[in-house]
N, C-alpha and C positions, 0 to 999 in steps of 0.2 A: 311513460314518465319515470316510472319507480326505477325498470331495468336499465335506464339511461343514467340514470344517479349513479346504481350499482357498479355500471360501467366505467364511471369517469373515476368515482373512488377505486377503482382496481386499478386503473392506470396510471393513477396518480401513485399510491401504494407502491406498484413497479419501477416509477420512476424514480421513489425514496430508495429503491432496493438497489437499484442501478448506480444512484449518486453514490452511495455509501461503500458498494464495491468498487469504486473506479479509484475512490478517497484511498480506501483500506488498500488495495492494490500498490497506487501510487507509494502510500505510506512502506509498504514493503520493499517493493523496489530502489526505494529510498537507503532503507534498513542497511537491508541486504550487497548494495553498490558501497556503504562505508564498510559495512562489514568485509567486503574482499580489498578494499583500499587499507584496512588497517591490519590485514594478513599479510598484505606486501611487503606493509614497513616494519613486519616480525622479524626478518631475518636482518634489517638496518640497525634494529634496535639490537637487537643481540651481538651484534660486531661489534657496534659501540660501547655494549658492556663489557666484555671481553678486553678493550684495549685501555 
């Protein structure tokens, strides 16, 4: 009884750990895809000032 508790809260536990990396992940790849989208329009942006 006791070690089947033990067990179901560990896998539960896992699967908080699991949501929370796939969140933070996504959240990154998020980040990261604008961040090279707004390096692109570095060099747009600087022609524009220049003229």
């Amino acid at each position: 009884g006791n070690v089947k508790f033990i067990f179901v809260g560990l896998i539960q536990h896992c699967e908080q750990i699991a949501m929370a990396t796939i969140i933070l992940s996504q959240a990154l790849n998020a980040y990261f895809y604008g961040l090279l989208n707004l390096i692109d329009t570095f060099p747009a942006i600087i022609i524009a000032m220049k003229y």
